[in-house]
C-alpha positions in Angstrom: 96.1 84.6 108.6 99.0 83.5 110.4 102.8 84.6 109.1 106.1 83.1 110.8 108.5 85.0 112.1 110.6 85.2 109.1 107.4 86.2 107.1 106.7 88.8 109.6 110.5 90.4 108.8 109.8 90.5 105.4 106.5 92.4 105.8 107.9 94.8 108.7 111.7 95.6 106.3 109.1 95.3 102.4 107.1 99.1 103.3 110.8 100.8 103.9 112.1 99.4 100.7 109.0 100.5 99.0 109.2 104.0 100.7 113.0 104.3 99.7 112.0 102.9 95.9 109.3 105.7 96.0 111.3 108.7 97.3 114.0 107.9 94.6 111.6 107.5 91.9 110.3 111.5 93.0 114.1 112.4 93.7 114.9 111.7 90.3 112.1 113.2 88.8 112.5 116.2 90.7 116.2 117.2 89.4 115.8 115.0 86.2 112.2 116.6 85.1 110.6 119.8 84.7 110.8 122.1 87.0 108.1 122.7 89.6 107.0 118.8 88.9 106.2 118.2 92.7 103.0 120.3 93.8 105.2 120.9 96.8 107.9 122.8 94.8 105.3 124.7 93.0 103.5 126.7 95.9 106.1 126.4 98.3 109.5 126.6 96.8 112.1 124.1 98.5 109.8 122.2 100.6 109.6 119.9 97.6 111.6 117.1 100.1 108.5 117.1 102.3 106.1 116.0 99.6 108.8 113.1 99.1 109.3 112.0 102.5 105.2 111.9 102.6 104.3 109.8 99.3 107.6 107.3 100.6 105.3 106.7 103.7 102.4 106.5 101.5 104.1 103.8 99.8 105.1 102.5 102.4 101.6 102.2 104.0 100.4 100.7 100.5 102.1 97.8 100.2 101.9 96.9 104.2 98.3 96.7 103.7 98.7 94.8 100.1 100.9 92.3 102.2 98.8 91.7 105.0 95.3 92.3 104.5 93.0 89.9 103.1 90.7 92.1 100.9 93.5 93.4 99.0 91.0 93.7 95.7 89.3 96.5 97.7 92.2 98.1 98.7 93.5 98.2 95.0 90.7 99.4 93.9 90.5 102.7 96.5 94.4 103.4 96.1 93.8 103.4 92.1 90.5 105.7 92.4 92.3 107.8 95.0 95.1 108.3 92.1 92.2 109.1 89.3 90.4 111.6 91.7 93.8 113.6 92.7 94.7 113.4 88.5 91.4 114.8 87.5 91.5 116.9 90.4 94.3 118.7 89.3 93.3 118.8 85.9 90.0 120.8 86.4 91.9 122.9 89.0 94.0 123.6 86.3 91.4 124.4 83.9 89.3 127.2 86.1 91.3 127.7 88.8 95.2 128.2 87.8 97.4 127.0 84.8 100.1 126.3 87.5 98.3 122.9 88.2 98.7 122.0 84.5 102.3 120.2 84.2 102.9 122.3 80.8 101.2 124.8 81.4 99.0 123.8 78.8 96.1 121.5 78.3 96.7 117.9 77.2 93.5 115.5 76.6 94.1 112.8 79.6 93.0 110.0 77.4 95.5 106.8 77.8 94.9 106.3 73.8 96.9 109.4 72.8 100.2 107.9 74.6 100.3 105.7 71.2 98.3 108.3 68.7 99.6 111.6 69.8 103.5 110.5 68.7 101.7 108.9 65.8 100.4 112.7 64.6 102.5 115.0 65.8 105.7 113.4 65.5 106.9 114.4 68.5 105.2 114.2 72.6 107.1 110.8 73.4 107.4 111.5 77.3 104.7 109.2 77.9 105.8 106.7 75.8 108.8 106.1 77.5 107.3 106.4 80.4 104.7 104.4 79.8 107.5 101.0 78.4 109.8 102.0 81.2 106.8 101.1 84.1 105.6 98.2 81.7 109.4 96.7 81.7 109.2 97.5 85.7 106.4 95.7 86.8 104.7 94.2 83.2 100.8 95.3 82.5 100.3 96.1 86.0 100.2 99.5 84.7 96.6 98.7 84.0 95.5 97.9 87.2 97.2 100.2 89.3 98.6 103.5 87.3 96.3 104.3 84.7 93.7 107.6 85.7 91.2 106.4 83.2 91.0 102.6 83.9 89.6 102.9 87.5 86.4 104.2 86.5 86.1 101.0 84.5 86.7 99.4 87.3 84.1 100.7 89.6 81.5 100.5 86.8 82.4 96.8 86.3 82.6 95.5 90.4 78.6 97.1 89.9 77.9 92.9 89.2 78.2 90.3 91.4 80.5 88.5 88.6 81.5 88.9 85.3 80.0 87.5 82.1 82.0 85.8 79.5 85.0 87.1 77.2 84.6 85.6 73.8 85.9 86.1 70.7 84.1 88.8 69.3 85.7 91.2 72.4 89.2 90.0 71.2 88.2 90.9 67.7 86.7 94.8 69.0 90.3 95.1 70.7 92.2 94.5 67.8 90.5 96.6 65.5 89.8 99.5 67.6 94.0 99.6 68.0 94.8 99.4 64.3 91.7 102.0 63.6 93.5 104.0 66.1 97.0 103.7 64.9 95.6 104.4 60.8 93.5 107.3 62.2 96.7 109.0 63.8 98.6 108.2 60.4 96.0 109.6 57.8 95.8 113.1 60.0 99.5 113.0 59.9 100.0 112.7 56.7 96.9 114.6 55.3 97.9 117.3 57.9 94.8 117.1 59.9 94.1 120.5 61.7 94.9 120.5 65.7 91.2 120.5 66.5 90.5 117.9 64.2 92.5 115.7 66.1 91.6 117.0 69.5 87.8 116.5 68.6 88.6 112.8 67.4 90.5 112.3 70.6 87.4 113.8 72.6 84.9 111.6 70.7 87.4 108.4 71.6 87.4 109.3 75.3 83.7 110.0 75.1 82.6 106.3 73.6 85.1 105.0 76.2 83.2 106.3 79.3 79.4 105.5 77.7 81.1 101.4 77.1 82.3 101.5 81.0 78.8 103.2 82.5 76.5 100.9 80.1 78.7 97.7 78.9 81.0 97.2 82.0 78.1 97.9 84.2 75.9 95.2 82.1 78.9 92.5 81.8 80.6 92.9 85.0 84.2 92.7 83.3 85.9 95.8 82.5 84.9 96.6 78.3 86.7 99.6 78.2 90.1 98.1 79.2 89.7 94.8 77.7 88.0 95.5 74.5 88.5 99.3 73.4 91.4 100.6 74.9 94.6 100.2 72.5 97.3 100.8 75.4 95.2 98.2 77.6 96.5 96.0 74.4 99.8 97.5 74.2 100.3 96.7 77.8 99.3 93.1 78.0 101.7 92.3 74.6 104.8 94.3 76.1 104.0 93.1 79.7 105.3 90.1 78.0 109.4 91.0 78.4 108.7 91.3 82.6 109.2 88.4 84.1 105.9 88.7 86.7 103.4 86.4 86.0 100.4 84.7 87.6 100.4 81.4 87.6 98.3 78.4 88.7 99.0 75.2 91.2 98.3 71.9 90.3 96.2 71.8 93.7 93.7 73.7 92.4 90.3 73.0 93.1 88.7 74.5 90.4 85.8 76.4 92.9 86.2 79.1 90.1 86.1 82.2 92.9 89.5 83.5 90.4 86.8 83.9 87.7 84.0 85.9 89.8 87.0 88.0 91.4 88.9 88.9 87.7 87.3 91.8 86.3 89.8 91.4 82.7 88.5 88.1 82.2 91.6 86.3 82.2 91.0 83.8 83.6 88.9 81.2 82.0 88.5 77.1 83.0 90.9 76.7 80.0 93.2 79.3 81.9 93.2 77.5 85.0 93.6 74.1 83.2 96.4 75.6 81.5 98.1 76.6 85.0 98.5 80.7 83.4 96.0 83.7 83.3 95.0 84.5 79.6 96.2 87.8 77.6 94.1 90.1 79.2 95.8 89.8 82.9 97.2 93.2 84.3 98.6 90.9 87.5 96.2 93.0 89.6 96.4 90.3 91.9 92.4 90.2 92.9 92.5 86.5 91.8 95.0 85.4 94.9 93.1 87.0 97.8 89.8 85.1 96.5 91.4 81.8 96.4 90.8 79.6 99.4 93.5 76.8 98.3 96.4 79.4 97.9 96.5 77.7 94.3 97.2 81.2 92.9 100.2 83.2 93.0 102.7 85.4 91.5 105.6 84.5 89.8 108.8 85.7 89.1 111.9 83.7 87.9 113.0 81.6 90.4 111.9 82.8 93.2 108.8 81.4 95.5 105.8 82.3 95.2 105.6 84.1 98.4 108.8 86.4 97.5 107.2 87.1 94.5 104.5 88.4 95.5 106.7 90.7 97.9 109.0 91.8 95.1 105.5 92.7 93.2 103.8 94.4 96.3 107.1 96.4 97.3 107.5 97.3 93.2 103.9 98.5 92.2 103.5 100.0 95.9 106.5 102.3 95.1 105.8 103.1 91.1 101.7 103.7 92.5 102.5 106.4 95.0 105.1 107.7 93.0 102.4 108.4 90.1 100.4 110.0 93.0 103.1 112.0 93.7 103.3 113.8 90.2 99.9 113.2 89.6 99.1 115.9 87.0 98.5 116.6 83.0 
């Protein structure tokens, strides 16, 4: 791949931004959050700035190799499993080693559906939330692609097959009725006052059917089940991913060879997607689609700007918000 000279600026001056994005995302979290939030902090009091300075050249790292490699799906895919293995890490450290891995202190079941059912029944816990709409409002349902520690699995279990099977109807249907189940569940133990380990075995027996759909059904249809058809913040993200302005979209020079379709694990895009010149509902703007297409008919999308700066306003964005996640990678 050749770049021009003014291409080659962008990609040299895009990793600083995303280091500088990255190191203020920690900054603030480090005087605005708990204390002891950076591992850093915890074990060696003060030398929290290090950890900083080292996930801002993380980020910066990431998104040079998103910009200028060619087999960015792989790459995705290794920086979001590196980010599940150093959460779950840190949560059984927590569990049999020491407490002081545990951001609370305290357990809390790392399954993404209790960021929606956990405010639902307690009435209170709305950290992630927030956190959750303010990274959706930052760069849209990438959150699903790139941030969440139970979605990579899915991922791995679904790149098992060459290419993935169909998305019909009936998938929609299980998506939508697993979140309302979900959302009802949370009410009735709320107002029925549900004992704590009633709820925490329901919330175990969710994460539980989640993995046996992503080692049996993802494996089997080569699409990711789990985040497409179960998982109600996988829903949650791709209908407020609406308010950011990223998109992917589709040029009218497209060939239709269909390589989008073998490459998209969410099943988003369909020949009535690519007719359409959008990705359907289920995109997460992982991006896996663009680096398969040989036309350059895909790209990102945001406002007004081109294509190509769009995708570097994505790269530098997700880049940062990924290794900042890294950085406080902990339950």
């Amino acid at each position: 791949m050749i770049f021009t000279a003014a291409e080659n600026r962008k990609f040299h001056v895009s990793p600083v931004i995303a280091g500088f994005l990255a190191g203020g995302f920690l900054f603030m979290a480090r005087t605005k959050g708990p204390a002891g939030i950076l591992l850093f902090d915890r074990f060696l009091p003060g030398l929290g700035w290090l950890q900083i300075g080292l996930i801002a050249l993380y980020a910066g790292f990431v998104s040079h190799l998103l910009l200028t490699r060619k087999d960015t799906s792989k790459i995705r895919l290794r920086i979001w499993n590196l980010f599940s293995l150093i959460f779950f890490s840190q949560l059984l450290i927590g569990l049999f080693v020491s407490k002081t891995f545990l951001m609370s202190g305290t357990l809390h079941i790392p399954v993404p559906a209790l960021i929606l059912a956990d405010p639902l029944y307690e009435g209170t816990g709305f950290f992630m939330p927030i956190l959750f709409i303010s990274t959706i409002l930052l760069i849209g349902p990438a959150w699903c692609s790139y941030l969440c520690y139970f979605g990579s699995w899915d991922g791995v279990a679904a790149s098992r097959k060459s290419s993935p099977a169909a998305y019909n109807n009936r998938w929609k249907a299980l998506r939508w009725t697993v979140f309302f189940i979900v959302i009802l569940t949370s009410l009735a133990f709320r107002i029925f006052h549900a004992s704590m380990m009633t709820a925490v075995a329901g919330a175990l027996a969710f994460g539980l059917i989640g993995i046996i759909l992503m080692l049996t059904l993802s494996r089997k249809k080569g699409f990711m089940v789990h985040c497409t058809s179960y998982c109600p913040i996988g829903l949650l993200g791709n209908i407020l991913g609406k308010i950011s302005p990223f998109r992917i979209t589709i040029d009218t020079n497209c060939l239709f060879c269909m390589k989008c379709t073998e490459a998209c694990r969410y099943n988003a895009l369909t020949i009535e997607n690519m007719q359409s010149g959008k990705a359907g509902s289920t995109c997460t703007l992982c991006g896996d689609c663009i680096s398969s297409c040989r036309k350059n008919s895909i790209s990102y999308s945001f406002l007004r700007l081109s294509p190509e700066k769009s995708r570097i306003l994505f790269t530098v964005l997700i880049s940062a918000v990924h290794a900042a996640f890294l950085g406080i990678a902990r339950i």
